[in-house]
N, C-alpha and C positions, 0 to 999 in steps of 0.2 A: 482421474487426476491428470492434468498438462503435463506431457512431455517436458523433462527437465529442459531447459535451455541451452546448456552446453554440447546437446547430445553425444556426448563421449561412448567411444564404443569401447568392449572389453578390455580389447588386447592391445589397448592404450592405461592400462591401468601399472603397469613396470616402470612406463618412463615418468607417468604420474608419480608415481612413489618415489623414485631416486630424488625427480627434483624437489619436491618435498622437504625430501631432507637435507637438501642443501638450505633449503629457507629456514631452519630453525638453527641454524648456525649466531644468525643476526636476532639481534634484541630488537624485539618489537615497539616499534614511532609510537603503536597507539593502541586503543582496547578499549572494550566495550563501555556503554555507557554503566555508570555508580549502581549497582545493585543487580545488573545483568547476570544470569549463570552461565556463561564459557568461561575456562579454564585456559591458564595457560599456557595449555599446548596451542588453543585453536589460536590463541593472541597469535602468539606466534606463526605459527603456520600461516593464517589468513593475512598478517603481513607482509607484503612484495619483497622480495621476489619468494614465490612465483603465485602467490595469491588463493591458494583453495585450502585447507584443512587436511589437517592425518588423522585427527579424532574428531570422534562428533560432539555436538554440543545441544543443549536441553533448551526449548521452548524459555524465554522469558517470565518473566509474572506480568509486567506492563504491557500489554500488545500492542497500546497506543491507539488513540483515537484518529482517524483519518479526516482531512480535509483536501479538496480537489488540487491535484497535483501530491502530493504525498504517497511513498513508496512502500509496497506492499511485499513484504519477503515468506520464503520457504526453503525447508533443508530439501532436501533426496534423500531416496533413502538405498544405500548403498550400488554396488555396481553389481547387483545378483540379479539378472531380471526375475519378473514374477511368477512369472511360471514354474522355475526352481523355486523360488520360495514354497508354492502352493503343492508342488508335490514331493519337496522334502521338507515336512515339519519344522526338522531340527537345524535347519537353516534360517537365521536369522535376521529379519533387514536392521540392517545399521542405522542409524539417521546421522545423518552430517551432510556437512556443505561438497558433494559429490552430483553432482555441479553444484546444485542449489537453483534458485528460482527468483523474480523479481518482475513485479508488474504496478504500472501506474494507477491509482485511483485516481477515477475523476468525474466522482458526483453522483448520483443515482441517475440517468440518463436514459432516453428513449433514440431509435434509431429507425426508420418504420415502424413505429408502433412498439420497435422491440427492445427492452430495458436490457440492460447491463451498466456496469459499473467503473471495470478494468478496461484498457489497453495493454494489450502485452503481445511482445513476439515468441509466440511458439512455431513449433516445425515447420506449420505450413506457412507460418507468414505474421503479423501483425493483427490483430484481431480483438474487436469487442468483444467479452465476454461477461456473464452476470454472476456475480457471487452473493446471493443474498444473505449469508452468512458470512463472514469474512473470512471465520477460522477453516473454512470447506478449500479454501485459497490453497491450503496447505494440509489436507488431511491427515487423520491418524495420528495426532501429535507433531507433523511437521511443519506446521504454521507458527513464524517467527516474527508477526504484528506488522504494527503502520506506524513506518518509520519517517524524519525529518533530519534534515542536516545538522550533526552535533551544532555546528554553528549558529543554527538558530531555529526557526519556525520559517516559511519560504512567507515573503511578502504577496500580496494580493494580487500582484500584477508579474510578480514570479510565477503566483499559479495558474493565471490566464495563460500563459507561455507554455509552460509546460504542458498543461495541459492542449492546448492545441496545437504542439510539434508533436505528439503521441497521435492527438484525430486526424492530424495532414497523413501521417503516413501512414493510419487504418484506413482512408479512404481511397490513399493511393496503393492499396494491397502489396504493402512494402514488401519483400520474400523477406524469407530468412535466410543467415546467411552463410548456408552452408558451401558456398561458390567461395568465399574466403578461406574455409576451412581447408579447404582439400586443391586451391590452385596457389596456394599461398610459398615461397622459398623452403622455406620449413614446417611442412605441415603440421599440426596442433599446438606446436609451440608457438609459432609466431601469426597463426590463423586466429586465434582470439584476442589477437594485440589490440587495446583501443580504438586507433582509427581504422582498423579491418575491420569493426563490426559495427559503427558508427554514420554508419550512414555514406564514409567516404569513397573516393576513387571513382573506379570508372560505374560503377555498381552501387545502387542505393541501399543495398541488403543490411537487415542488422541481425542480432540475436539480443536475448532479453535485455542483459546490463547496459549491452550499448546502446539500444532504445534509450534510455532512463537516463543513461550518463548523456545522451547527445541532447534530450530535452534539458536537463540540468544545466548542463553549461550553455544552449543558448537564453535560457532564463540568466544567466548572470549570475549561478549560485557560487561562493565562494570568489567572486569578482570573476566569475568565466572559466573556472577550472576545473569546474563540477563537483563532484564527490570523491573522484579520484585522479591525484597529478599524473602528467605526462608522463614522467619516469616510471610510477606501478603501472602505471596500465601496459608500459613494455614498448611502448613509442620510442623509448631511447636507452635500450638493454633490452638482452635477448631471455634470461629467465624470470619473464616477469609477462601476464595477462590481466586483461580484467575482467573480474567474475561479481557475482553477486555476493557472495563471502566478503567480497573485501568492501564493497558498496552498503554494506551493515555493519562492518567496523567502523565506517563513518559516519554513522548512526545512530541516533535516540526515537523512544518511544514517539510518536506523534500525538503534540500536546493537547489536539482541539482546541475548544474554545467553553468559556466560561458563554452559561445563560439563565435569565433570572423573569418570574414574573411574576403577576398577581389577580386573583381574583377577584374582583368588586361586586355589589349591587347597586341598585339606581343611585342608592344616596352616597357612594365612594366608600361603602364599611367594608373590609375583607370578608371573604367568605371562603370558611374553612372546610377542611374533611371533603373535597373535589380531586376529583379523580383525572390528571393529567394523561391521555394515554397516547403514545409515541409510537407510532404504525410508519416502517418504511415507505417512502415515499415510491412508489409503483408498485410496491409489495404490500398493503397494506396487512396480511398475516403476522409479518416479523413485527413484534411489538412489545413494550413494556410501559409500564405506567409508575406516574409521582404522585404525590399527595400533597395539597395545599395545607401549610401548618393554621393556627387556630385564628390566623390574622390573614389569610386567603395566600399567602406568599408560598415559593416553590421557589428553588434556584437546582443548578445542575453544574458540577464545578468543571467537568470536561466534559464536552462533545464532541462528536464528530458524524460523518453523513448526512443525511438531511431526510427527514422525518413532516408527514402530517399527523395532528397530534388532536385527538378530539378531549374536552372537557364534558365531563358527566357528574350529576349529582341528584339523586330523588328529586325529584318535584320541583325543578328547576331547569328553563335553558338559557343558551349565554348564547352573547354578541360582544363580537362579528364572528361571521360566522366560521370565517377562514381567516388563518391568520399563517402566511406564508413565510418559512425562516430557510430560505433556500439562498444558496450560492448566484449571483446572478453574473454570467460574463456578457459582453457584447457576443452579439448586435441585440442579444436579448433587452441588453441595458445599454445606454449609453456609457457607463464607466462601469469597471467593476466593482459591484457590492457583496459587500459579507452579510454572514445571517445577523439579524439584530441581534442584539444581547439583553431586551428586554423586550416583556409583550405584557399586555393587561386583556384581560374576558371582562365584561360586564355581566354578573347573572341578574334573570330575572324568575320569581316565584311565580308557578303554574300550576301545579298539583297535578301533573300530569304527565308524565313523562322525564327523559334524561336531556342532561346538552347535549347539544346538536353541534357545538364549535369545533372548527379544524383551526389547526396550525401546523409548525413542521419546526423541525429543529434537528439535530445530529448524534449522533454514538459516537 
């Protein structure tokens, strides 16, 4: 499992806790999306000042479907390291936003030949990584979904942005930004203020949220003030940082996208009982399948990622043979396109064999 983001060491867990408690003094601005399971306490707490949690909080039901540029979150699981875990039993890890975790998706992707998924800064620095399950993001129950801006769904040209302020600075081997941390006036207090981990100053370093939060606001999300104001993030007040806790209070499930299609034969009549089967795109193993109803149709009400998707049925194969529903940004395309929202197979009867059609589509 990645290195939490925050990397907080032990004997930072005191001044953790006081200021804590000064932050549940104040009634909490805001809280989770309608139907989410945290409590309470973490409203509160993960509210600024000072932005992390005292209690931990339970995995969602929604995990949300992801599309390129949408934020991928995860709890930690307490400040025990594992070692004490693994040789005293009856120690148990906590799960809460301690620090917590947050990395950008952005599309099933090749790099040399070599697929991943995510951007995210961990320890060593900013870095591709592949998660062909998404829930592995966050294992063991700490995976907290694919989240979008309460505010809305990110536009298509929000997600080209984002998405390529995360690739500029995996390619320029951004550090992480532990040189904030520890040269900063007040060390851990005011070392994970906003613009110390954003990219700014003399030092291009970031750490996870600030990644997320500096592509966010140069997308223009919320009119340019990201996910979270100047004030939480501790830019202008001293108990108050920005973490990933507080970057998923301003959060809802990731909607995906609605997709619908149908199976024909030569003469336009649907064809039922076809077996739509959805194989990650570089992974072709991760996969699940739809069924055409008895008039050849098939829809999907949320998606997300992007998928080739073969059609199969006894004694029949279909055309065309590829039918691509992938993300497309420049220079790949001239504008950005989204995956279609409709696709049609032609089958034709053979007695010999299954379909042979690819497509692609999202989880």
């Amino acid at each position: 499992m990645p290195s939490s983001c925050a990397g907080y060491k032990r004997y930072k867990i005191k001044i953790l806790f006081i200021i804590t408690l000064l932050s549940i003094i104040r009634t909490a601005a805001g809280g989770p999306a309608a139907g989410e399971s945290i409590s309470l306490w973490d409203s509160l707490a993960t509210d600024t000042p000072p932005s992390y949690t005292l209690l931990s909080s339970e995995p969602p039901q929604d995990f949300g479907h992801p599309q390129p540029g949408d934020l991928l979150f995860r709890m930690s699981c307490s400040y025990i390291p594992p070692r004490f875990i693994n040789t005293f039993p009856f120690i148990t890890c906590t799960k809460g936003w301690r620090p917590g975790h947050v990395g950008v998706y952005v599309g099933e992707r090749q790099k040399d030949g070599v697929p991943y998924n995510v951007v995210e800064a961990l320890n060593d620095g900013v870095a591709r990584r592949l998660y062909v399950d998404l829930h592995s993001f966050g294992p063991d129950g700490l995976y907290m979904g694919a989240r979008e801006p309460h505010s809305g769904a990110l536009t298509k040209e929000q997600r080209q942005i984002v998405v390529e302020v995360v690739e500029k600075a995996a390619e320029a081997g951004t550090g992480y930004a532990w040189d904030k941390l520890w040269t900063s006036p007040i060390p851990i207090l005011e070392g994970w203020r906003g613009d110390s981990v954003k990219g700014g100053g003399a030092s291009s370093s970031v750490n996870c949220v600030g990644l997320s939060e500096m592509a966010y606001e140069q997308a223009g999300v919320n009119n340019g003030v990201g996910l979270v104001t100047d004030f939480e993030e501790g830019n202008a007040q001293l108990l108050s940082y920005l973490t990933p806790a507080e970057q998923y209070m301003k959060t809802r499930p990731a909607s995906g996208y609605f997709i619908s299609g149908r199976v024909v034969d030569a003469e336009g009549r649907g064809v039922g009982g076809v077996h739509l089967v959805f194989m990650l795109k570089h992974n072709n193993d991760h996969r699940f399948e739809v069924l055409t109803n008895e008039n050849g149709y098939w829809q999907i009400d949320r998606l997300g990622r992007e998928w080739d998707v073969k059609a199969e049925k006894e004694g029949m194969i279909f055309t065309p043979a590829v039918h691509q529903v992938y993300w497309r940004f420049p220079p790949e395309s001239s504008i950005v396109l989204p995956p279609p929202q409709y696709i049609e197979f032609r089958a034709v009867a053979t007695g010999d064999g299954v379909g042979q059609a690819v497509m692609a589509g999202n989880n």
